[in-house]
VEXDREN-2710 file (C-alpha; in Angstrom, 1 decimal):
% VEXDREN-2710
k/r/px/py/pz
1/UNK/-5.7/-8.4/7.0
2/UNK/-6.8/-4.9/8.0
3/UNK/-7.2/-2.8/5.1
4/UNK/-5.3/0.2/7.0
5/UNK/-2.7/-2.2/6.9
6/UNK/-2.8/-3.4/3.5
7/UNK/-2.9/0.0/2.1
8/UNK/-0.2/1.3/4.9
9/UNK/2.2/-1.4/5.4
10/UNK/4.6/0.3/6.8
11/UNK/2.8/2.7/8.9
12/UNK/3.9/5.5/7.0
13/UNK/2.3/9.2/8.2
14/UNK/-0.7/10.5/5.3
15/UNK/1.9/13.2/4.5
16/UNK/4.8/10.4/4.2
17/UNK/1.8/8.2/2.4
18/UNK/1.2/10.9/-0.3
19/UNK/4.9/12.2/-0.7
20/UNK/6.4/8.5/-1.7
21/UNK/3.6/7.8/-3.7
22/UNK/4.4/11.4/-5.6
23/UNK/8.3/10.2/-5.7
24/UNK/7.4/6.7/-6.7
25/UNK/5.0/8.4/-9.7
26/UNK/8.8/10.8/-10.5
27/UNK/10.9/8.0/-10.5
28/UNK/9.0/6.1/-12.8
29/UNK/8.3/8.5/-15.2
30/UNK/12.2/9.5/-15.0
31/UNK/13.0/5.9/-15.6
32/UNK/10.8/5.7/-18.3
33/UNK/12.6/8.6/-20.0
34/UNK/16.4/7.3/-19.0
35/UNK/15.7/4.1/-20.5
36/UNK/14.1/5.2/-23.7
37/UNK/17.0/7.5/-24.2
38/UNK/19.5/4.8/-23.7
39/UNK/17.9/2.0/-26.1
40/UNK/17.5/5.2/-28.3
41/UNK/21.2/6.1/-28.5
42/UNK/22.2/2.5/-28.7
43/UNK/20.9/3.1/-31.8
44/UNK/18.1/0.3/-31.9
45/UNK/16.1/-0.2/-34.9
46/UNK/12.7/0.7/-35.0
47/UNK/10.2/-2.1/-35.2
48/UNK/9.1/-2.9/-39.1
49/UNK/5.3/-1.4/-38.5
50/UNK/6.4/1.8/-37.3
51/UNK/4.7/4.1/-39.6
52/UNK/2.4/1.1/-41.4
53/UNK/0.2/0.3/-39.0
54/UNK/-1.7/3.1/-36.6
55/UNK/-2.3/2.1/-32.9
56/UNK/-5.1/4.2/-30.4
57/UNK/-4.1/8.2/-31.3
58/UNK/-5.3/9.7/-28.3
59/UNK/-5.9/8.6/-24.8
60/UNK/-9.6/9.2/-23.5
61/UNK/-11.1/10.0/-19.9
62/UNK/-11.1/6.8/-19.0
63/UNK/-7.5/5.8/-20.1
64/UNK/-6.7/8.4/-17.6
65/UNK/-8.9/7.3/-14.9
66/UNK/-7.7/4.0/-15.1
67/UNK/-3.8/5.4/-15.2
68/UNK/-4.2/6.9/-12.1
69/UNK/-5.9/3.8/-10.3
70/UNK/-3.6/1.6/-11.2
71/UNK/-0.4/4.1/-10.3
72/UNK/-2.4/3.7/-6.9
73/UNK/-2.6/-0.1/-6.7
74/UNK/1.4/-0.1/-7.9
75/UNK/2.6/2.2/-4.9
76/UNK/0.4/0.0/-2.7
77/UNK/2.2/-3.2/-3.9
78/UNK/5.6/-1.4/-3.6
79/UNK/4.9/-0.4/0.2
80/UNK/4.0/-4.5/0.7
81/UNK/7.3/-5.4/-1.2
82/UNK/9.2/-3.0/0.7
83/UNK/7.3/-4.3/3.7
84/UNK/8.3/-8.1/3.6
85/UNK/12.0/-6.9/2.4
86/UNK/12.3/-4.9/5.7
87/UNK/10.6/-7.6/8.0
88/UNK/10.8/-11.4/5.9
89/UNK/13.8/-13.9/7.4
90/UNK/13.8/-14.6/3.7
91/UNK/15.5/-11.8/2.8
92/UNK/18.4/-10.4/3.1
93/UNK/19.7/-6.8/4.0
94/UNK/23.8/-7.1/5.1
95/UNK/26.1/-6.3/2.2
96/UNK/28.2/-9.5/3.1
97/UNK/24.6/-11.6/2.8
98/UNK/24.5/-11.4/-0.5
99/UNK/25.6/-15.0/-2.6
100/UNK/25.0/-16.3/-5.8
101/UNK/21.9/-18.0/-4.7
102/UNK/20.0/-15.0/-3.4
103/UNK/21.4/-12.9/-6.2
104/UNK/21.9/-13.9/-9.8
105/UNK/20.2/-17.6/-9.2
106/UNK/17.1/-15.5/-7.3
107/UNK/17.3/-12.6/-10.1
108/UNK/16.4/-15.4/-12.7
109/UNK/14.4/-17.5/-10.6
110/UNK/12.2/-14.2/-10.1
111/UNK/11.8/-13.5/-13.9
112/UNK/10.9/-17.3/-14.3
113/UNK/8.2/-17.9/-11.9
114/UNK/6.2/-14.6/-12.6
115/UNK/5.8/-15.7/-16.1
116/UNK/4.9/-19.2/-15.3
117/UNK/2.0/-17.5/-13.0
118/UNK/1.3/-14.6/-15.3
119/UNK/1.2/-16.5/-18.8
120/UNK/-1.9/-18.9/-17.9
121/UNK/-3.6/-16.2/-16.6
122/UNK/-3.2/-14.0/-19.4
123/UNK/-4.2/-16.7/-21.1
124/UNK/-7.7/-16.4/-18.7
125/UNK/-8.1/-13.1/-19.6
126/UNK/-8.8/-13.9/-23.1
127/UNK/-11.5/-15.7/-22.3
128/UNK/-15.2/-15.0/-23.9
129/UNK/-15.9/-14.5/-19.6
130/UNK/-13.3/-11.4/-18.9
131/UNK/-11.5/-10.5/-21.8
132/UNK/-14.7/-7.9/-22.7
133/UNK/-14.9/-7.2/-19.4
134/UNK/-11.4/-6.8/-18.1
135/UNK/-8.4/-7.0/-20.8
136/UNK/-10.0/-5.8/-23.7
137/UNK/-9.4/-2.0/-22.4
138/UNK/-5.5/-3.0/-22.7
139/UNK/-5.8/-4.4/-26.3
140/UNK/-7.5/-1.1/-27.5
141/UNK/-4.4/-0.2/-27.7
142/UNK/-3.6/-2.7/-31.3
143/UNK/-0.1/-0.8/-31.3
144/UNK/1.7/0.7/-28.3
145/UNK/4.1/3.9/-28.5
146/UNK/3.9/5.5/-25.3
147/UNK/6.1/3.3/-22.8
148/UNK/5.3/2.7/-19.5
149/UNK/1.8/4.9/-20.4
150/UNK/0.7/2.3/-22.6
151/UNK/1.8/-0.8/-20.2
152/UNK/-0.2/0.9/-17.4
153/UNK/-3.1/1.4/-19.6
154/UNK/-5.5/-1.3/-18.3
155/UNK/-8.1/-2.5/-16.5
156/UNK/-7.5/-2.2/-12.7
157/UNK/-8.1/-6.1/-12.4
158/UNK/-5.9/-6.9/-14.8
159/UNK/-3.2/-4.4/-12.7
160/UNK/-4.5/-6.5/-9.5
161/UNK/-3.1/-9.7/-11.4
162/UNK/-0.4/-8.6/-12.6
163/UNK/0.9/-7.3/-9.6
164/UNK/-0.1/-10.5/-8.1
165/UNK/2.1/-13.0/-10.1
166/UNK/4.8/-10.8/-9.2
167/UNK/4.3/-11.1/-5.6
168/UNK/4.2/-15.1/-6.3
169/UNK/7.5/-15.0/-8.2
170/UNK/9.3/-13.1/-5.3
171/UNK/7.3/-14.8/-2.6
172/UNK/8.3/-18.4/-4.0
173/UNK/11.9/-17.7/-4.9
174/UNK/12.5/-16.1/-1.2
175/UNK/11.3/-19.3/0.1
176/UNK/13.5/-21.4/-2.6
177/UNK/16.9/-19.6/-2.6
178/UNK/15.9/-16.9/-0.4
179/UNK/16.5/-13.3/-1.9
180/UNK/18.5/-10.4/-1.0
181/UNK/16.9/-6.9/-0.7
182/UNK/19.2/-5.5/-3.4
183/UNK/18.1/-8.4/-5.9
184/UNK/14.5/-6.8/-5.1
185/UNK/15.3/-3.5/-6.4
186/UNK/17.7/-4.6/-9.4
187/UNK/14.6/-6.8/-10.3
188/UNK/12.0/-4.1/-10.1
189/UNK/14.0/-1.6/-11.7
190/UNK/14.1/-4.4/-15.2
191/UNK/10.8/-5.4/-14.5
192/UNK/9.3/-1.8/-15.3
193/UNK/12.3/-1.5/-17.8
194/UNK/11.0/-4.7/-20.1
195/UNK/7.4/-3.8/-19.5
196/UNK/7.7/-0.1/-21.1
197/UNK/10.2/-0.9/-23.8
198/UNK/7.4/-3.7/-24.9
199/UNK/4.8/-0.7/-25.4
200/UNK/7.4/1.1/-27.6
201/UNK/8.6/1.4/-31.0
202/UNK/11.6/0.2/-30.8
203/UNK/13.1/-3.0/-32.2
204/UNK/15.7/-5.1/-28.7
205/UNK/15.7/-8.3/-28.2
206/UNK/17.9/-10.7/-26.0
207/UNK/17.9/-14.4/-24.9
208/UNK/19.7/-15.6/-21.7
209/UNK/19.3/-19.4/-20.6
210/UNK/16.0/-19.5/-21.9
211/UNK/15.1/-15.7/-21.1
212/UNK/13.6/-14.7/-25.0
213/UNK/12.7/-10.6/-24.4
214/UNK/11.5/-9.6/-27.7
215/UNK/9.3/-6.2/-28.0
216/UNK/8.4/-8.3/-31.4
217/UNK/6.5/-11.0/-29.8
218/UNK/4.8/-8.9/-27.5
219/UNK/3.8/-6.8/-31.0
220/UNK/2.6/-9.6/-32.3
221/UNK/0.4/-10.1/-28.7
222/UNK/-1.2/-6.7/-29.8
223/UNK/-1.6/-7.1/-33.3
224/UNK/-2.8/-10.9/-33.0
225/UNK/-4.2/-11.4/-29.2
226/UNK/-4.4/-14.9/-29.7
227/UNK/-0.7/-15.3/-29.7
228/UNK/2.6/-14.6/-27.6
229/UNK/0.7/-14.8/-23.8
230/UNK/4.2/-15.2/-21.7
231/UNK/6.4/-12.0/-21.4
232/UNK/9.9/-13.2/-21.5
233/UNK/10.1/-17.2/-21.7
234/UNK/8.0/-17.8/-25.0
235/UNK/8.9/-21.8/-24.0
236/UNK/5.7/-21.5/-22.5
237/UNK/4.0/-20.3/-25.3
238/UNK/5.0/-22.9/-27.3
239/UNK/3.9/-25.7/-24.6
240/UNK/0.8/-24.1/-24.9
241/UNK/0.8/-23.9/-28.9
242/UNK/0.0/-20.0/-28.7
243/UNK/3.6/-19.0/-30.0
244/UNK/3.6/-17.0/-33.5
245/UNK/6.5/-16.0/-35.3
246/UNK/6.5/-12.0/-36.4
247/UNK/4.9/-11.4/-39.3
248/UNK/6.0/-8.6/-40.9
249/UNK/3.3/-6.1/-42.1
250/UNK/2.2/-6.2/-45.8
251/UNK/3.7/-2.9/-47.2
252/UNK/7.3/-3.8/-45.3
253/UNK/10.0/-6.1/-46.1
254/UNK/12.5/-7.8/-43.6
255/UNK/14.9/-5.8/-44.4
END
């Protein structure tokens, strides 16, 4: 592939290039805010370390460095998203397209299939080979508070893989149910949810057919890396023996 063309899938003018990448960078950080206000006002708990155990205070040069890289690599991913939703057969556009196959079944289907590529290879990146070199920048964080900031804050390989499994999971599920476009941006728009409210404070959890979201077991990833490698369907965890329970800090009670 040209690399014009991988960074500029859609052909877009530099000014166009620069102004959606400045609108992408708004909407997420308004996102970000929306959704910490509503979990907030839903009046969810806060997790039982919140105040026991310290995570990293301040964020350093190259927290920032590697922030803006990877906002970078994510507006380039969303251009090739956007790309294959305006041009793939796979997909569909047409209000009256839309089923329960490319919809709810594709939604799930989605969710499912980027975990089942993302938890072995988080499970790679704690290996002696690239966890110094690659995720140990993310884990320097042993407690995350800062939402999306703190999801974001990693290694620019780790973003590349990331971003790849959730290529796979859309790429696969297009070509299994096929997927409509509006599927696409309902699934982004959780994806980015789940991933900040993980790097927060706050206690939700939910479990849908197998779906287990708990900010608690991705806690628990941070506090004990060994443990809790899958992000939403810790079945695979337990397959792979890496599941833990929470354990609740010394100076805190369940209650």
């Amino acid at each position: 592939m040209d690399p014009e063309e991988l960074i500029n899938p859609l052909g877009l003018s530099p000014l166009v290039w620069v102004g959606g990448y400045v609108a992408k960078s708004a909407a997420l950080w308004i996102w970000d805010l929306a959704v910490t206000e509503i979990v907030k006002r839903s009046g969810a708990a806060k997790l039982p370390t919140t105040g026991l155990i310290k995570g990293l205070p301040e964020l350093q040069t190259i927290d920032y460095i590697y922030l803006t890289i990877n906002s970078v690599i994510e507006y380039i991913f969303m251009l090739g998203i956007m790309s294959y939703a305006f041009n793939s057969a796979y997909v569909a556009r047409l209000p009256s397209d839309a089923n329960i196959l490319n919809t709810l079944v594709a939604l799930y289907l989605i969710f499912v299939i980027d975990d089942l590529f993302y938890t072995p290879a988080h499970l790679l990146m704690h290996t002696k080979a690239l966890y110094k070199y690659v995720h140990k920048h993310h884990h320097r964080q042993n407690l995350p508070t800062r939402g999306y900031t703190d999801a974001g804050n990693e290694h620019p390989i780790e973003q590349i893989i990331g971003m790849s499994c959730v290529w796979g999971g859309l790429y696969a599920t297009s070509r299994i149910t096929g997927v409509h476009a509006a599927t696409v941006l309902i699934y982004f728009g959780l994806y980015a949810a789940l991933a900040l409210l993980n790097h927060t404070r706050y206690d939700v959890s939910f479990t849908i057919l197998g779906f287990h979201y708990s900010v608690r077991a991705h806690e628990m990833h941070h506090r004990y890396p060994r443990c809790n490698y899958a992000q939403y369907f810790m079945l695979f965890d337990k397959m792979l023996g890496t599941y833990r329970e929470y354990q609740f800090p010394k100076k805190s009670s369940p209650n």
